[in-house]
C-alpha positions in Angstrom: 262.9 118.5 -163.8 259.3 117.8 -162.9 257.2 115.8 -165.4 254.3 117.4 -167.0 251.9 114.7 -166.1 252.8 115.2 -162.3 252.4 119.2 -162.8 249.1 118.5 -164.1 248.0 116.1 -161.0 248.9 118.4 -158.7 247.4 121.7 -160.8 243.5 120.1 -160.1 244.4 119.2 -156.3 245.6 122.1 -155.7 243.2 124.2 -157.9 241.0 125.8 -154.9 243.5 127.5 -153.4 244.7 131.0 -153.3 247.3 131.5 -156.1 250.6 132.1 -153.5 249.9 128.6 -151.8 250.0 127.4 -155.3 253.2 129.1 -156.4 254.7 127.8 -153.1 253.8 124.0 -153.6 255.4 125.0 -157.2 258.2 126.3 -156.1 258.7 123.1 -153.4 258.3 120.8 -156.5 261.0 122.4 -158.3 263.4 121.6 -155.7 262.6 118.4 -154.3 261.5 116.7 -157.2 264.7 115.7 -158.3 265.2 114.0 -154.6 262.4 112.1 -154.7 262.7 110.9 -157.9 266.4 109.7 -157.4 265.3 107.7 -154.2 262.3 106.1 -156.2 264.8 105.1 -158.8 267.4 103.6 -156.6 265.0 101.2 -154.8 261.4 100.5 -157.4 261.5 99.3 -160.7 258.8 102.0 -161.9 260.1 105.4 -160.4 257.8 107.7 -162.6 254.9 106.0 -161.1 255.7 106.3 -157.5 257.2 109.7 -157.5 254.2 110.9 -159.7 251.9 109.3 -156.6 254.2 110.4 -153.9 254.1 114.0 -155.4 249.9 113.0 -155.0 249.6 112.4 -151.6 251.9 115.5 -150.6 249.6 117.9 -152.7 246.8 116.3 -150.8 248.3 117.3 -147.6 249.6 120.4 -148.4 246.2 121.4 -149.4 244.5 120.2 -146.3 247.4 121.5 -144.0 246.1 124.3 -141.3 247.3 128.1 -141.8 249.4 128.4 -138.5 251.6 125.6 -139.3 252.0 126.7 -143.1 253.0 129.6 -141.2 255.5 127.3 -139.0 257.1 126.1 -142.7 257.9 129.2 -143.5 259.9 130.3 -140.3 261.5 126.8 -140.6 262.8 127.6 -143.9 263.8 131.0 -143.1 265.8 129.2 -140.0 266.9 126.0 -141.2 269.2 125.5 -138.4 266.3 126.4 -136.0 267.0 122.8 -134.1 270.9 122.9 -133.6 270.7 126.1 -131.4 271.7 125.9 -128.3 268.7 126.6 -126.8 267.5 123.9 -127.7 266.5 120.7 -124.4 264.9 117.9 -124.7 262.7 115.6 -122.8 261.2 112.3 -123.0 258.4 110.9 -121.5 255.3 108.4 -121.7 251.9 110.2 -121.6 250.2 108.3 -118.9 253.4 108.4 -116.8 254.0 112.2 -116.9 250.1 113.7 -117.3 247.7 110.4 -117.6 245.9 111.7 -120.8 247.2 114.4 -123.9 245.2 116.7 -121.8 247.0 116.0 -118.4 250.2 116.2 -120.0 248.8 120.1 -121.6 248.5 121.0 -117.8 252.0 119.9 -116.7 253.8 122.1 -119.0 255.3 124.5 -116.1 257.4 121.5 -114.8 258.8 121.1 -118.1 259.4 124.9 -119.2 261.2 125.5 -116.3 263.6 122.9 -116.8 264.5 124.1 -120.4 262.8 122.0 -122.4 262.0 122.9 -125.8 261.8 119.4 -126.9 258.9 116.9 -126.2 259.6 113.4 -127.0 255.9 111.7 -126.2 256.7 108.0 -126.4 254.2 105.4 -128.6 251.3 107.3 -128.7 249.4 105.5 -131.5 246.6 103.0 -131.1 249.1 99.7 -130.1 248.0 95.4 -130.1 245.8 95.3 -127.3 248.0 93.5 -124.4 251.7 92.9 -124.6 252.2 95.6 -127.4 256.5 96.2 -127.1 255.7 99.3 -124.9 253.5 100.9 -128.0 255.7 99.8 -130.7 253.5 97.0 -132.0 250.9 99.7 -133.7 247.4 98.5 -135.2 246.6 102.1 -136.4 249.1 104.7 -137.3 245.8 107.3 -137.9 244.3 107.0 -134.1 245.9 107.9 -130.6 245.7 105.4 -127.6 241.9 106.0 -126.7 243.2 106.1 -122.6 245.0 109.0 -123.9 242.4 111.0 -125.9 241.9 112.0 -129.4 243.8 113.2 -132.8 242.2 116.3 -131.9 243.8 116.2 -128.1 247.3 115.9 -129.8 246.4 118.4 -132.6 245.6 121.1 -129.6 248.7 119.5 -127.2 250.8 120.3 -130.4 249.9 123.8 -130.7 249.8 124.5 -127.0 253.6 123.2 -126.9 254.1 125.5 -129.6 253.4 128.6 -127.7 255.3 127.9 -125.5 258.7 127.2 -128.0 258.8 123.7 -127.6 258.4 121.2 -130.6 256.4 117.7 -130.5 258.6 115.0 -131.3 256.4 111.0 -131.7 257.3 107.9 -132.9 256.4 106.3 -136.2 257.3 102.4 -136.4 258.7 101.7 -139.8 259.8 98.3 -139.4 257.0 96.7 -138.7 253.2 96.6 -137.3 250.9 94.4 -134.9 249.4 91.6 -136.3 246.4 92.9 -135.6 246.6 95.8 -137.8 244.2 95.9 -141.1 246.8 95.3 -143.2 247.6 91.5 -141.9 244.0 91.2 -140.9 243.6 91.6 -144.6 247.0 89.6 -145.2 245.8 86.6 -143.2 242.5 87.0 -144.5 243.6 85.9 -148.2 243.9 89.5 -149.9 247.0 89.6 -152.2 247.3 93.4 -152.3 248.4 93.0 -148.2 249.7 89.9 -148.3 252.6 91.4 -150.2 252.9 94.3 -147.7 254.5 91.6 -145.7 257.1 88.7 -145.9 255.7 85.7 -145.8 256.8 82.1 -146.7 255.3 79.1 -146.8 258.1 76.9 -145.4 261.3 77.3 -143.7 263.3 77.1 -146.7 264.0 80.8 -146.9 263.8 81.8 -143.2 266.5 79.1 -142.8 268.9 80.8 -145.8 268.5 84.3 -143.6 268.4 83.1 -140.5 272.2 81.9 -140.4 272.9 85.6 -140.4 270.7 87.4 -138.6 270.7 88.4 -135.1 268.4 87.7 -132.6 267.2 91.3 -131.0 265.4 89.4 -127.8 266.5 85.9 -127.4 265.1 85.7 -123.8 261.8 85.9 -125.0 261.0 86.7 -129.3 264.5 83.6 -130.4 264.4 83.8 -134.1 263.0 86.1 -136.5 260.1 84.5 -138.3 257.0 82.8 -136.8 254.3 80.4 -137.7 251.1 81.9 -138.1 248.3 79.4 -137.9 245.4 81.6 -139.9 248.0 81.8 -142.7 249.8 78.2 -142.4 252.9 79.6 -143.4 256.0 81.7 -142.0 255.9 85.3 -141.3 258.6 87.7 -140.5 258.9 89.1 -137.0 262.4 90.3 -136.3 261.5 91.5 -132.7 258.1 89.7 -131.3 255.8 87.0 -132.8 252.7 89.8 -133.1 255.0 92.5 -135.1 255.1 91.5 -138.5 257.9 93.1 -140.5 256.7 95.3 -143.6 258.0 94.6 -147.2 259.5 97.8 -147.9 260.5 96.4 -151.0 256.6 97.2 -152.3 256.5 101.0 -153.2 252.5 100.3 -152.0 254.4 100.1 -148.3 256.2 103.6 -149.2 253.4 105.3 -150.4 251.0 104.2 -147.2 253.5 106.1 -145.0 254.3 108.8 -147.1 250.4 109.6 -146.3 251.1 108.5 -142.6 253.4 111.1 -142.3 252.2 113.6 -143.4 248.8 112.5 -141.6 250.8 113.3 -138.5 252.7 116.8 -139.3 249.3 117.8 -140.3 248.1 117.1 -136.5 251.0 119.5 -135.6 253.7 116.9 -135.1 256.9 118.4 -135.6 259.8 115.6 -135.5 259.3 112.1 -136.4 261.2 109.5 -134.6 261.9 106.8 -136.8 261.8 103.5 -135.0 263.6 100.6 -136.3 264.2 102.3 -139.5 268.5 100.2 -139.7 266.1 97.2 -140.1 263.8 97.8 -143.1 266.0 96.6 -146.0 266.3 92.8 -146.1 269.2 91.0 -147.9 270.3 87.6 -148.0 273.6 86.8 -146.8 273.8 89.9 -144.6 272.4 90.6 -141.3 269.9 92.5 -142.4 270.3 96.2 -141.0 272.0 99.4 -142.6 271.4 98.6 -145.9 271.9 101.1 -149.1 268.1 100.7 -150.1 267.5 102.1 -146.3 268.6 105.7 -146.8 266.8 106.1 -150.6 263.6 105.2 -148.6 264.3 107.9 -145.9 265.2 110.3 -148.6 262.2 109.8 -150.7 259.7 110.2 -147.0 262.3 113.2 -146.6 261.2 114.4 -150.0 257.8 114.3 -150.0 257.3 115.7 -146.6 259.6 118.7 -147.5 256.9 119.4 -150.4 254.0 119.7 -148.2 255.2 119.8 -144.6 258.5 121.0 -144.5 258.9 122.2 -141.3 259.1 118.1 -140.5 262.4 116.7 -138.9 263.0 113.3 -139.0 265.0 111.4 -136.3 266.9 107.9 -137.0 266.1 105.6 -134.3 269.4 103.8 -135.1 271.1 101.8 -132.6 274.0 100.8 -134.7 278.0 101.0 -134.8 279.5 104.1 -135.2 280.7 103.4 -138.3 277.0 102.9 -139.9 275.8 105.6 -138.0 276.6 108.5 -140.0 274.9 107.5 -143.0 271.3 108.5 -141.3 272.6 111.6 -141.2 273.4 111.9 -144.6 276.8 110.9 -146.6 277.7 110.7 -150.5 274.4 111.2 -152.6 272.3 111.5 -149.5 273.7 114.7 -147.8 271.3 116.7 -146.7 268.2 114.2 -147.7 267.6 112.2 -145.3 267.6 112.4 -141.7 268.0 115.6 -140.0 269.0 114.4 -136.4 270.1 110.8 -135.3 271.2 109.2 -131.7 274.4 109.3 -130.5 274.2 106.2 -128.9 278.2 106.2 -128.8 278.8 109.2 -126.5 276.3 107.6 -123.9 277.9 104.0 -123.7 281.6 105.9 -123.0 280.0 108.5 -121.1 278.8 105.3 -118.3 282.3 103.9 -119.4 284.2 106.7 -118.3 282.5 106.5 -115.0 282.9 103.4 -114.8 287.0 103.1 -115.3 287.7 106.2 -114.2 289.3 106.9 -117.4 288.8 108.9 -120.5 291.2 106.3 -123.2 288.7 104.1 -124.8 285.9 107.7 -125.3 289.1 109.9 -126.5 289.8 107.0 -128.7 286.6 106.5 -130.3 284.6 109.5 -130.2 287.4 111.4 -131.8 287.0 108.8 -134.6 283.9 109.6 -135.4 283.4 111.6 -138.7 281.4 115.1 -138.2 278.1 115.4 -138.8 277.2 116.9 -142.2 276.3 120.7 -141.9 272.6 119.9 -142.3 272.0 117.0 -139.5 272.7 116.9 -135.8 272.9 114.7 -133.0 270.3 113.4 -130.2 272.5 113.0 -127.2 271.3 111.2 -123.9 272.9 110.0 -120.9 270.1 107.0 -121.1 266.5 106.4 -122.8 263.5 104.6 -122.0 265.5 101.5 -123.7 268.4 99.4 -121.8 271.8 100.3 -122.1 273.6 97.9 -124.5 277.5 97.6 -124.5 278.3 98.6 -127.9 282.1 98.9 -127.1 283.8 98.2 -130.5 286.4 96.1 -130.6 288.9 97.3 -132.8 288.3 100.7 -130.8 289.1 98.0 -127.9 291.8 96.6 -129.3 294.2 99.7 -130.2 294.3 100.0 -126.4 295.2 96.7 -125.7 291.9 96.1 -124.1 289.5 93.1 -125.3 285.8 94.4 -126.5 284.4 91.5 -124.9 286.1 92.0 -121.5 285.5 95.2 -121.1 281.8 95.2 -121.9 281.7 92.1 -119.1 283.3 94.3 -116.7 280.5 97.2 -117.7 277.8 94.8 -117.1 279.0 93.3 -114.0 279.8 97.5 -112.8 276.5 98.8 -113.5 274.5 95.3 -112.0 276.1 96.2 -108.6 278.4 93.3 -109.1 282.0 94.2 -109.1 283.2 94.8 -106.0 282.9 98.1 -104.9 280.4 99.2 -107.5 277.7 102.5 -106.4 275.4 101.5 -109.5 271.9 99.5 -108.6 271.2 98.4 -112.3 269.3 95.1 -113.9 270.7 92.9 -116.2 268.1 92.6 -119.0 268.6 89.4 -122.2 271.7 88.1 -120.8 272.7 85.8 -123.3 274.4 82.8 -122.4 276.1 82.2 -125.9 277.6 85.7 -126.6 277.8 86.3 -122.5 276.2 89.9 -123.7 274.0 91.5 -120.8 272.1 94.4 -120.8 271.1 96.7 -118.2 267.9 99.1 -116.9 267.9 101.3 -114.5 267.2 105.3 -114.1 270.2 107.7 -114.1 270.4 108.1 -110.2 270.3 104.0 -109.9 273.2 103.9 -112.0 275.0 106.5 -110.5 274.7 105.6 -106.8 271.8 107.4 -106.2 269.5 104.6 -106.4 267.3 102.4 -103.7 269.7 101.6 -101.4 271.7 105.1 -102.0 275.1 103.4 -101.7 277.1 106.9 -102.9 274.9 109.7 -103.0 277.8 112.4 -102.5 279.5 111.1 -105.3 276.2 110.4 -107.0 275.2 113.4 -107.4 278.4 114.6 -108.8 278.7 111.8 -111.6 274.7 112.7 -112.4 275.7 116.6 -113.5 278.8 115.2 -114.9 276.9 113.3 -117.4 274.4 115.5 -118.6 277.2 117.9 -119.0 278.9 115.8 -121.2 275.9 115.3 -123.2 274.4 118.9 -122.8 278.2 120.1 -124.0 278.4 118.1 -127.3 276.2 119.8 -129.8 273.2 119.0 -131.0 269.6 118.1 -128.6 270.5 117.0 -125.3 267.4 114.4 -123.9 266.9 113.9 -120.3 264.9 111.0 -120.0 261.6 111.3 -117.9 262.8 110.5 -113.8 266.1 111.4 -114.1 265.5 115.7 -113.6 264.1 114.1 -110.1 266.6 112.1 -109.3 264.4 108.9 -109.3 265.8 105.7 -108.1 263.1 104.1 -110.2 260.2 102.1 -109.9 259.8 99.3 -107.2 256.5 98.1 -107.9 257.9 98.2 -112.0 256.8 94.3 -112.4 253.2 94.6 -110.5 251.5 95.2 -113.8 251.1 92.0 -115.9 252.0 93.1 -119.2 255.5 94.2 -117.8 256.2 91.3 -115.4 259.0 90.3 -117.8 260.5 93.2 -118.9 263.2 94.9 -116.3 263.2 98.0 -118.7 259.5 99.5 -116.8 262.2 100.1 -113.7 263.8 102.7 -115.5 260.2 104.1 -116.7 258.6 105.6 -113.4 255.6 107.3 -113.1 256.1 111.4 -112.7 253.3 113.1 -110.2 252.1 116.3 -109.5 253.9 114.8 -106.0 257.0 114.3 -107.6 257.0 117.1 -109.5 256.4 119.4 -106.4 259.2 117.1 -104.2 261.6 119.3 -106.3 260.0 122.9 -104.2 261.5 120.9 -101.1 264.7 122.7 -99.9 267.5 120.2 -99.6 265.4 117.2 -101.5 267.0 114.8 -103.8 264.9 116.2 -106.3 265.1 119.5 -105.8 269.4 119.2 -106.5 269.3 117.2 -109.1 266.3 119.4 -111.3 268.5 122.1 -110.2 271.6 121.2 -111.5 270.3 119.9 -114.8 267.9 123.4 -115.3 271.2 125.1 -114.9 272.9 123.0 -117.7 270.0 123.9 -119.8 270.0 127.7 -118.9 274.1 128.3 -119.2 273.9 126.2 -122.8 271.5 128.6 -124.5 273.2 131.4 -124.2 276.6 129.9 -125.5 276.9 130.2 -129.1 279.9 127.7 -129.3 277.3 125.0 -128.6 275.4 125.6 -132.0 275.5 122.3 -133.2 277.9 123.4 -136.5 280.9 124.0 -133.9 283.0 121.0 -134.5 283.3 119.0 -131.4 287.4 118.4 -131.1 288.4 115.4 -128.6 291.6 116.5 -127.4 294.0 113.3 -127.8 296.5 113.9 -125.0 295.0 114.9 -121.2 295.7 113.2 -118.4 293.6 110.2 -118.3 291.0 111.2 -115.8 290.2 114.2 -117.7 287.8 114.4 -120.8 288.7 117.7 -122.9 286.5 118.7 -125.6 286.9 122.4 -127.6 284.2 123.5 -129.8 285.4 126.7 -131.9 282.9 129.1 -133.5 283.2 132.3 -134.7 281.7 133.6 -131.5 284.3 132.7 -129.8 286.0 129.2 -128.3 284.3 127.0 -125.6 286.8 124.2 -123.9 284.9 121.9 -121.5 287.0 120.1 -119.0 285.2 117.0 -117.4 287.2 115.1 -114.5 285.4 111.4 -114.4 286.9 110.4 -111.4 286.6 110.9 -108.0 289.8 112.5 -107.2 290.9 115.8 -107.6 292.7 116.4 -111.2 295.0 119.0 -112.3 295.3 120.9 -115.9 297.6 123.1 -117.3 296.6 126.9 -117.0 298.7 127.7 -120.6 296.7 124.8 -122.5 293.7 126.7 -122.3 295.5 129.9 -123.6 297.2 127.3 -126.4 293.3 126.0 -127.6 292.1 129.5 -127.9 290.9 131.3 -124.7 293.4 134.1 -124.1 291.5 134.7 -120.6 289.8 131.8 -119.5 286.5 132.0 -117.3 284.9 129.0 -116.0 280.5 129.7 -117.0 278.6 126.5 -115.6 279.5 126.4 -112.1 281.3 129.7 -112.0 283.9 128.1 -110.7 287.4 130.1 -109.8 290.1 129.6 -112.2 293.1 129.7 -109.7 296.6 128.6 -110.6 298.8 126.9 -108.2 302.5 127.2 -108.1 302.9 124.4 -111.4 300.8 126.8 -113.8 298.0 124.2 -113.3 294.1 124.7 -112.5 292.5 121.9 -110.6 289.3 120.3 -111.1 287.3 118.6 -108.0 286.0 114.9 -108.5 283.2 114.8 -110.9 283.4 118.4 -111.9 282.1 119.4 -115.4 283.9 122.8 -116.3 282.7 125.1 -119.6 285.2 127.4 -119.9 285.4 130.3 -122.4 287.1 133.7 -123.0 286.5 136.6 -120.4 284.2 139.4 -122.1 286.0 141.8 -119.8 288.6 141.1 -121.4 
């Protein structure tokens, strides 16, 4: 139930406008009230208060939101499940690396539309720290773009030209954390207690010390720890991932309410999914390591809330890296089912994906994808052979273990594979943070340097192979399949990556290569590198819309027993049955005709490559090395 006094706030903000958008805003309140209010109350000790402000700032919005997107709310909510169709294709891609400006990137649309896409994941785009800045994630104002990249007004009319053209805007908002130069620790450091409790701050080691024995370090090559001395302030400030991001004290509902209006800043600009970056590390709790804690999913669900009252045509995307046991609870579990996130990264299936290239073997992904829980009716998946981030090892070891293999072993033996050095490795990758304590190492590199398809080119037959196979895997698992920017080229990455200063030290620029109108028309070259690969992976795209099995609701079922080579994955809906067979090694690899009769396809036709079905004298179909193989029922049947 809504209080009175917040009916009555919202009756004078809302008072100049016609009587429907009134009744709408109403209506909203009525049903996402109760949400708000029960996140408030889980996490602040004065919930009428902040829900009665939160409720504020959303009436605010909604009133100052333009007619076509309150237009755009109201198809959402007619299609709720408008982003797990299987028309849906993502891309990802830095402004100045893919059109130079907002504007540029407006011009360059063709490129994209072509592919598929109908997903644009524009990397940090807000005004960052000048200088090293975390590649935009150190953000000194949440309510200005990047002025090399033009204007609140060049990504309001980017926004609505992508919308014309079916494809939703997806940015990044930072939660954890900001620059130290933003106003609120300028005012910090400047004395002001109203922002010195936006942050963490201690005035000796004391408390770091009593946290520190269980946190993490996130970059120990170059940010060790995770608090710093600042000088202005002579005392200790928290800065889980570099000295000049200072961690936010989301334990202030001031903090809560400041991005409630950030939020809703940005949907009204035309933003339609919000990725939320760093959002496993906003809770902090002693004696834990800090990440994935309960208080973490009341404050997405009370964000989730308020922008469902004035923006609700508003996704939000968990940027969180974490085991897949915590993982599903961005998604929404228990009490928070259907509150909080609406899509989260599987960053799972693209460590077993490279691991199943890797080995040759499909054990370990069998093992612990089918383990995984299924998504909750209302969320979905971001899936992604790689991002513009390193690839970490997160091989679990008790998944590890009920194979007989050791977690630590194997993610050595990934490492070494994908650095180029185990013997007879194809992959051209960096190590990025090794570690010499945990032996942990990281890698960058672009999907075709991984693959073989890199520099040196040291298996581009097979390469080429193992880069369809992948995004297959990830285009055939439900949800938003995200091709990172590069990889629809083909690019080995790029060699002059450590020429610019601000990204001498950081191996991860290789794997973030500029895209030119050069590039882009390489692909028109008959026979080009680019040209196959953008291809292969617009075909993906164009055979997955028009297969209703890969609606993101179809359960995704990991068949247990296959020969080991073979990855087998049906997904039933009451279209019909879809059963993808994907052979990750490079020998040929045989599969019995009757299984696919016994999982639900009566006459079996092979749709991505159009491949011919023939059965040999054992009842078996065989699959060519790296073949990736949709198969549903005949309709001539």
């Amino acid at each position: 139930m809504v209080h009175p006094t917040v009916s009555d706030v919202t009756r004078d903000i809302l008072a100049e406008l016609p009587a429907h958008r009134r009744e709408t805003f109403e209506l909203r309140l009525e049903q996402w009230f109760p949400d708000l209010h029960d996140a408030v109350t889980a996490v602040y000790p004065d919930p009428d208060a902040v829900a009665a402000t939160m409720v504020e700032i959303a009436a605010h919005a909604y009133a100052a939101r333009p007619e076509d997107l309150h237009r755009l709310d109201q198809r959402r909510l007619l299609e709720p499940d408008w982003f797990q169709q299987p028309d849906m294709f993502g891309y990802a891609c830095y402004v100045d690396r893919y059109g130079q400006t907002l504007r540029g990137v407006g011009e360059r649309l063709d490129h994209l539309t072509e592919l598929g896409v109908t997903y644009l994941h524009l990397m940090p785009l807000l005004q960052p720290r000048p200088g090293d800045n975390d590649g935009g994630y150190a953000v000194m104002d949440y309510r200005a773009v990047r002025e090399d990249l033009g204007t609140n007004e060049d990504l309001r009319a980017l926004a609505q030209t992508l919308r014309g053209r079916g494809i939703s805007l997806v940015v990044d908002l930072v939660l954890n954390h900001v620059a130290r130069e933003h106003e609120w620790a300028e005012k910090a450091r400047a004395g002001d207690p109203r922002y010195r409790d936006y942050f963490l701050i201690y005035p000796d080691r004391t408390t770091p010390d009593s946290y520190e024995r269980t946190l993490p370090e996130v970059f120990p090559d170059f940010a060790p720890g995770s608090f710093t001395f600042d000088d202005t302030l002579g005392e200790w400030v928290w800065t889980t991932f570099n000295e000049w991001q200072w961690d936010l004290n989301w334990a202030n509902p001031a903090v809560l309410q400041e991005f409630a209006s950030i939020v809703l800043h940005l949907a009204n600009l035309g933003v339609e999914v919000l990725r939320l970056d760093a959002i496993a590390f906003l809770w902090k709790r002693l004696g834990t390591n800090c990440q994935n804690q309960p208080e973490v999913h009341a404050i997405t669900q009370a964000l989730r809330a308020t922008a469902r009252l004035a923006a609700p045509a508003t996704l939000f995307k968990a940027e969180a890296i974490v085991g897949p046991r915590d993982l599903l609870p961005y998604l929404g579990q228990g009490r928070h089912t259907g509150r909080v996130s609406d899509i989260a990264y599987h960053n799972s299936l693209m460590v077993q994906v490279w691991s199943m290239l890797a080995t040759g073997s499909t054990a370990l992904a069998r093992h612990a994808l089918s383990a995984l829980p299924p998504t909750p009716p209302s969320g979905t998946w971001v899936t992604y052979v790689r991002c513009h981030d390193d690839i970490g090892w997160a091989i679990d070891d008790g998944d590890a273990a009920s194979l007989g293999l050791s977690g630590a072993g194997h993610r050595h033996f990934l490492a070494d594979w994908y650095s180029g050095e185990f013997d007879g490795s194809w992959a051209e990758g960096l190590v990025f943070q090794y570690n010499p304590d945990t032996g942990d190492r990281r890698i960058s590199g672009t999907a075709a340097a991984l693959t073989g398809l890199g520099p040196s080119r040291l298996d581009p037959d097979g390469a080429f192979g193992r880069i369809f196979l992948a995004h297959a895997v990830i285009a055939g698992w439900g949800g938003i399949p995200v091709v990172w920017s590069g990889d629809e080229l083909g690019s080995p990455g790029d060699p002059n990556w450590a020429d610019e200063p601000a990204h001498a030290e950081d191996n991860r620029w290789v794997h973030r290569p500029r895209v030119t109108d050069a590039d882009r028309a390489g692909r028109f070259q008959q026979g080009s590198d680019a040209q196959r690969v953008f291809d292969g992976i617009a075909r993906i795209a164009k055979v997955r819309a028009g297969l209703p099995m890969l609606h993101a609701e179809a359960p995704v079922d990991v068949q247990s027993e296959s020969d080991d080579g073979l990855l087998v994955v049906r997904r039933r809906h009451p279209s019909g049955t879809l059963v993808a067979l994907y052979n990750v090694t490079a020998e040929h690899r045989s599969f019995p005709h009757a299984q696919l009769i016994e999982l639900g396809i009566p006459a079996p036709v092979e749709v991505l490559s159009q491949h011919d079905l023939q059965v040999d004298d054992t009842g078996s179909v065989w699959l060519p090395p790296y073949a990736a193989w949709w198969i549903v029922d005949s309709p001539l049947r």
